[in-house]
Structures are given as C-alpha cells and as structure tokens.
N, C-alpha and C positions, 0 to 999 in steps of 0.2 A: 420527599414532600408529597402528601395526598391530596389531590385536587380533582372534587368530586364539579363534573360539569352537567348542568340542566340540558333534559333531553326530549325533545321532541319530534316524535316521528315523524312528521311532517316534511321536518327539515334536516333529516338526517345526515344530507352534506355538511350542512352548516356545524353539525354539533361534532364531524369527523374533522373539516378545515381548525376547530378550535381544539382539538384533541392534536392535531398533527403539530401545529404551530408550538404548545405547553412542550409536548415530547423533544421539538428542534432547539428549546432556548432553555427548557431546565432542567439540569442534568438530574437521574434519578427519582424525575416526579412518577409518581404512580396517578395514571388519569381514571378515574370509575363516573360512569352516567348515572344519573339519577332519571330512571324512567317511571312513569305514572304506574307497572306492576307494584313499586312501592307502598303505594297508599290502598289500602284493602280501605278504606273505606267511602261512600259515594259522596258529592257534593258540587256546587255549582263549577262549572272549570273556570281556571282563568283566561288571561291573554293568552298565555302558554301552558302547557305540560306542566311545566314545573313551576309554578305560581306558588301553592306552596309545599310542593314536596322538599325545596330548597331549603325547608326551615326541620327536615329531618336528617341534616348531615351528622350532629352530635350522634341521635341514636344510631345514625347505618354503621358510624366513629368504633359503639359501643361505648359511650359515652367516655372518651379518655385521647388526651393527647388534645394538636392543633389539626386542624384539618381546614381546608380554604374551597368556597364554593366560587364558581364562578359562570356567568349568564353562558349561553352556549354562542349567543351572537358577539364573543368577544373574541381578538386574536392578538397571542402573545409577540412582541417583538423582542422579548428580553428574558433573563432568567427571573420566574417570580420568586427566589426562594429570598431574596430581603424585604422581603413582605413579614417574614419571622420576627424580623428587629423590632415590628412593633408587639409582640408576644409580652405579653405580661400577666403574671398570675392571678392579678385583681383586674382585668380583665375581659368579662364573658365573650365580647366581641373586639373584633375591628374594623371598620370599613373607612370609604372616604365621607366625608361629611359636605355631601355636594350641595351648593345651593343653584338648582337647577328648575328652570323654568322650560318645560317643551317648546317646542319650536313650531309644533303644528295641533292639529285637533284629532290627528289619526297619527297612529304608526306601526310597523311591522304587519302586513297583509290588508291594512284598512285598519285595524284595531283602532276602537275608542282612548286616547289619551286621557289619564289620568290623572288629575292634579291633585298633589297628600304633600305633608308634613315629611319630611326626611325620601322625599324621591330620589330614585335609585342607590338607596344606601346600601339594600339588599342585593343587587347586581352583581358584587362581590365580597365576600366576606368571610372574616377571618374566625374561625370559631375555636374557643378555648372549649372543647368538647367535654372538658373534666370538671368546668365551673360547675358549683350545685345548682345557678340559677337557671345552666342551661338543661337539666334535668327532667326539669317539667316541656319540653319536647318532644313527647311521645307520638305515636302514631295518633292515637286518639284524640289526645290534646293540638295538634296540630290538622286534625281533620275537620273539629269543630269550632276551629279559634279563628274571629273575625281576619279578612285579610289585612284591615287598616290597622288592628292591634299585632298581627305577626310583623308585616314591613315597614313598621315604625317600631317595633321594639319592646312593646308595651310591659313585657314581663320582663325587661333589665331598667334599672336607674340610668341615669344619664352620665352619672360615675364607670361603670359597669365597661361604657361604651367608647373602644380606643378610637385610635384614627390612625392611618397611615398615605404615605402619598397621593396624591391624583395620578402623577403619572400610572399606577397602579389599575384607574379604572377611568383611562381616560375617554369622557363623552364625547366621540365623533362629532366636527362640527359645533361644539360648543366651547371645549377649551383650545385653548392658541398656544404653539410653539414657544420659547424663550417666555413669554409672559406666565403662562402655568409651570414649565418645566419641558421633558422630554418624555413623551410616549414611550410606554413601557409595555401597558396592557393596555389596544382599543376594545373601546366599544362601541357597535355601532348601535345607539338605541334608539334613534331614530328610523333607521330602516339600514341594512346592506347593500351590496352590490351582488347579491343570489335574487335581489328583488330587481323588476326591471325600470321603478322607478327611482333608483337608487345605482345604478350600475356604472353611474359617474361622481359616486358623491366621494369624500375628500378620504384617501386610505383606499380607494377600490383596488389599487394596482398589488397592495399591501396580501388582501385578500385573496385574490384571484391569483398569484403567484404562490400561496400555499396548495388553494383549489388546484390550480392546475399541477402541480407534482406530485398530489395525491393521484391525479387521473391517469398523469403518464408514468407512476409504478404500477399503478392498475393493466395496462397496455404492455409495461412491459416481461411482467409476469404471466 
C-alpha cells in the first residue's frame, strides 16, 4: 500500500511519529513525504506545507494504481489497508464525508480556522490515480487552482466521490467511541500534544508512546 504523508518542516517530528505509527500497524505500506521541493511553482502558502501539494498524489502516482494521502498530524492505530474495500473503479476519490464544525477560531500553532463546504474531507484521501478525472492534476493546474475548488473537489461530480469509514479519519475530540465506532486513524486537527497547548488533549498518551520509541531507538543506536 502507498501512503504518501504531508510534510512540513516545521514539524518534522510530527510527520516522522505518523510515518513510525503507518509502518507499526500496516504491513508492507510504502510511506513517501510529500514536501513543498514538489511544487516548482510560487504561490500564496497555506496553513501548512502541503495545503495543496496533497492534491499532487495521482501525478507523484504517475497517474496509475490507488494510492492514499494522509495529513501528517494523524496517527495510525490499526492496519489502514481496508481502507482499499472502498476502491472502486467509478471512483476518482474516497474520503470520509465529515460533517464537521471547528471547535475553535484558531488551530495548529495559532492558525486562522477555516469554515468551507466538505471540511477536512481532504485530510485523508483515497485516490483512484488512473481516473481520467483525476488527470487534470498536474503541477501547473494544481499550482493555480483555487484552494476552495481543490478541497471541495470542484473538478469531480459528487458521483465521482466514495466514502469510507470514520474510523479511518477519526477527528480528535469531535467523534465518540461506541457512538462513531472505533478509532483506526486519529487525527488530531485541532491541535496535538507536540503543541503545549494540547499536550493533555484526548489520544495524547496514543501519540507520545510512538514519539517516544522513536527517541529511545534514536538513543539506542
């Protein structure tokens, strides 16, 4: 399975704790960074790094095959490879279909909160790299394409666009245990616990337990 994760220097722990977690729960995945060397060309930044270099997985693909993006502030608890079952040839996407309202007015380092149509659909996503639809993704067309028309979708139908679990992209803090299901993939998108105002929010133990056995192979090599 190929699971390309958004990368930001910034927070290069954070994008290695979600690279450690993929490798300890899905067997055989292949993790590759999507870092901002990608986009040769210049334009406003987003939140993040990869705001939208995330919507160049089909091309980095070679446009062919499934290939799965996923935020870098997310940590796997579970193998994601039945995330595939929602694969389907008609297609071009899959995500979860959150109906997701923030929680605050800022998040991740201070960042301005957001409010759009289909929030955090993009967060994680399953991409049919072979669709023709997903074609028109080129560097160029993705360097000059509105951010509201890339993370709502604007160049697929609403046919176009699958869905598969929550627990798959589950929003820290927002979905509940037994009533959503069972955490598979978090996300913290409200803020982490690598921030210090966050370093008690709900999953921190989750996180800091991959953190830390990243550190202590570090230590012991």
């Amino acid at each position: 399975m190929r699971i390309y994760v958004g990368y930001d220097d910034r927070y290069d722990h954070v994008y290695q704790v979600c690279r450690q977690s993929i490798l300890d729960t899905t067997p055989g995945a292949e993790v590759i960074p999507i870092k901002k060397d990608h986009f040769p060309y210049d334009r406003r930044p987003g939140s993040t790094q990869f705001t939208y270099t995330r919507f160049l997985v089909p091309y980095l693909n070679d446009y062919k095959g499934w290939a799965l993006f996923v935020d870098s502030d997310t940590l796997a608890l579970d193998d994601l490879r039945p995330i595939l079952a929602s694969a389907s040839p008609n297609r071009a996407l899959c995500v979860v279909k959150h109906n997701y309202r923030p929680l605050s007015d800022t998040k991740m380092d201070n960042q301005k909160q957001l409010l759009y149509p289909r929030k955090n659909w993009s967060s994680v996503m399953l991409f049919n790299c072979s669709h023709p639809a997903n074609t028109i993704l080129s560097k160029k067309f993705v360097a000059h394409a509105e951010g509201g028309y890339l993370h709502q979708f604007k160049w697929l139908s609403d046919e176009q666009i699958g869905e598969f679990s929550k627990e798959y992209n589950w929003l820290v803090g927002w979905y509940k245990n037994k009533q959503h299901g069972t955490p598979k993939l978090l996300h913290y998108t409200e803020g982490g616990p690598w921030l210090d105002q966050y370093k008690e929010c709900e999953f921190a133990d989750k996180w800091l337990s991959v953190y830390q056995k990243i550190n202590s192979n570090k230590h012991t090599h």
